[in-house]
N, C-alpha and C positions, 0 to 999 in steps of 0.2 A: 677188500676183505670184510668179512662178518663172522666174528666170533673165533677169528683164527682160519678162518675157509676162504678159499678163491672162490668168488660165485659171478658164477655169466649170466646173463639175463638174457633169453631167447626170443625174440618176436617175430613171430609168424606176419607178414604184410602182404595182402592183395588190395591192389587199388586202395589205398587208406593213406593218400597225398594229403585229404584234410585231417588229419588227424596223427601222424607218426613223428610231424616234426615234436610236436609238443611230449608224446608221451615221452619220446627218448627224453626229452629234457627234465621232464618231469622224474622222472627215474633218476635220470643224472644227479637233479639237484639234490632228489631226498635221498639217493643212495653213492656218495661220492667217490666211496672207493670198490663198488661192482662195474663189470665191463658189459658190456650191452652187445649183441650182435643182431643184426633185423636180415633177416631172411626175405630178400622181396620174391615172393612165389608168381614169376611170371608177370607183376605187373605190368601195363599198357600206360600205366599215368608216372608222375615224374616220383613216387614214392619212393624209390631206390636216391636218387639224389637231396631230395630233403632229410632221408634220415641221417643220409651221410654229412650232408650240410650241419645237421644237429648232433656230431661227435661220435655215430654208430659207426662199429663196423659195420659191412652191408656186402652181405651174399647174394649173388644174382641167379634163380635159377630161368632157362631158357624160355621154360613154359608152365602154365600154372599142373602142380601135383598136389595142392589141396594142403590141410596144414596138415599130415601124416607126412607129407613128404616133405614140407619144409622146416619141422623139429628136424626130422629124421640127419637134416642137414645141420641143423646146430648145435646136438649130440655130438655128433662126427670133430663138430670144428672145437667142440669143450673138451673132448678125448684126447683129441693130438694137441689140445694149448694143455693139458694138464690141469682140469679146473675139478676141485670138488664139489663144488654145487652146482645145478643147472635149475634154470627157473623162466615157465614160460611166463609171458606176460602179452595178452594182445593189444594189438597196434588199433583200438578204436577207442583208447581210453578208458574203460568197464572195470581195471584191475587195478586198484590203488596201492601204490607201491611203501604205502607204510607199515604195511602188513607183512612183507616181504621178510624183515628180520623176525619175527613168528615160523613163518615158513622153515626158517634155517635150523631153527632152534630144533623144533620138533624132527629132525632129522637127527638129532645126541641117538637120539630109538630105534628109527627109524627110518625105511630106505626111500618111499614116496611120501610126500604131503598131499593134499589136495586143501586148497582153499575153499570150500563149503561156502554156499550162496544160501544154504536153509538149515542152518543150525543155531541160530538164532540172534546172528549181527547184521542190522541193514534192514529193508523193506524188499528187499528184490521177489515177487510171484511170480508162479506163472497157475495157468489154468485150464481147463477142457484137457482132449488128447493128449498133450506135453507133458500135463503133469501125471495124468494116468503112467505115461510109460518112463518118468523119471522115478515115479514110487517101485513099480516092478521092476527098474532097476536098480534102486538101491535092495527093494529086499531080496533081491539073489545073488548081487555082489556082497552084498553084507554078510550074508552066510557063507560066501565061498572063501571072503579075506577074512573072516572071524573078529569083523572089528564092526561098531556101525558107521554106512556111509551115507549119508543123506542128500547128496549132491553127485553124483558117480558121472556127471557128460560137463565137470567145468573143467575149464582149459588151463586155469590157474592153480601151477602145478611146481613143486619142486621136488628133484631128486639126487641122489646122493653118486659119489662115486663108479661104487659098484652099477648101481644104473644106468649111468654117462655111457657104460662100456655094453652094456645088456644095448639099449636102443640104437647105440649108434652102430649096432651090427643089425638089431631088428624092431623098426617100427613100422606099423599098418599106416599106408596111403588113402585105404579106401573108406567111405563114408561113416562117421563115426567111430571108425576103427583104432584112431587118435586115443578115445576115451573110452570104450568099452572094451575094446578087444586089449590093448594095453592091461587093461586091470585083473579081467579073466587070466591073462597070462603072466603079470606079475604075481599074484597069488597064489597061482598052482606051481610058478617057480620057488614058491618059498619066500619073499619076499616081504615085507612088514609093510603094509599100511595105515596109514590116518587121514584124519583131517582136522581144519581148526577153521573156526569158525571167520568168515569176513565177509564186507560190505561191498555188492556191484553197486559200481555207479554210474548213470545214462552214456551213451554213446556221445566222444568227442564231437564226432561228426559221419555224416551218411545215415543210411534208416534201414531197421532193424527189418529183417524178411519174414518176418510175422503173421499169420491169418492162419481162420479154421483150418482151411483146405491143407496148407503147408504141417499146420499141427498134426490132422488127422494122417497125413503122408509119414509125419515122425514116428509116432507110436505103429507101424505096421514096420517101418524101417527098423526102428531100435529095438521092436521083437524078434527080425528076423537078421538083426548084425548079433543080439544076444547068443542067438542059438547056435549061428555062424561059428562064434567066436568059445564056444563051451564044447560045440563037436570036433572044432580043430585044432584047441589048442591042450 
């Protein structure tokens, strides 16, 4: 419990065997009374058993559906255990979990959080393509939720009740659709957003898929899930 809330902690896990034992512990320690669930989305490596080893529940899905589809599964398992917070946290170590009761808090207002990687706690940048299409899309998410967002694609999220019940009937599988199409759709649902500010920190372990070429692929993508996601939803 935090502040009177049942709160689950969701982790989305592909292939991330070096690195999931720890976070689960890591959460554990600094959060002793939230329940953890790790979603292994398809893994091929032993990730499902080390998280279990480190005190998670652990969902098996068959084959990898990307992390749209394995939220989508830990919504579902927070709905029917009856939890009123849900809170992603990824399994590569980037989300420090002391933040986490901030997270809850801003929820008294509020139906989504977003943990904000540039509003002004931490060093975390980025630069070239990436950031062009991180800026265009906070400033059209920002105008559509009427609040400012200045992080709008981080994964480090929590939401409230009412929402538990919203995604675990519908959340996007497909690329990016986790964080842009979600926001476009919670907003025009009516739905309260924020953010507050926190620190990424470097990857536990594995290497981050990073270069021009992958950048300049992002900004043509997250122009063209923007428009996806504002004509369909």
């Amino acid at each position: 419990m935090i502040n009177g809330k049942r709160v689950l902690i969701i982790i989305p896990a592909w292939n991330e065997s070096g690195s999931i034992a720890d976070v689960v512990t890591e959460v554990s320690g600094e959060l002793p009374g939230v329940d953890i669930i790790v979603v292994d989305d398809g893994s091929t490596d032993d990730t499902a058993a080390r998280a279990a080893a480190a005190g998670a529940v652990v969902a098996r899905l068959p084959y990898n559906l990307g992390v749209g589809g394995a939220m989508r599964t830990g919504y579902r398992y927070a709905r029917d255990h009856g939890y009123d917070v849900a809170i992603q946290v990824d399994a590569d170590g980037q989300h420090d979990p002391r933040y986490i009761p901030k997270l809850v808090d801003a929820l008294d207002e509020n139906d989504l959080v977003i943990g904000a990687r540039f509003a002004g706690e931490g060093g975390y940048a980025v630069r070239g393509p990436r950031k062009w299409a991180m800026r265009m899309l906070s400033a059209v998410l920002s105008r559509l939720s009427h609040t400012r967002l200045s992080d709008t694609t981080s994964g480090h999220r929590a939401c409230n009740r009412r929402l538990i019940e919203f995604f675990a009937q519908w959340y996007p599988a497909e690329y990016l659709g986790d964080t842009i199409e979600v926001l476009v759709r919670v907003a025009r649902s009516g739905y309260k957003i924020t953010q507050i500010p926190v620190a990424m920190r470097p990857r536990m372990a594995g290497t981050p898929s990073n270069s021009p070429m992958k950048s300049t692929i992002y900004l043509g993508r997250a122009g063209i899930v923007l428009l996806l996601a504002l004509i369909r939803t």
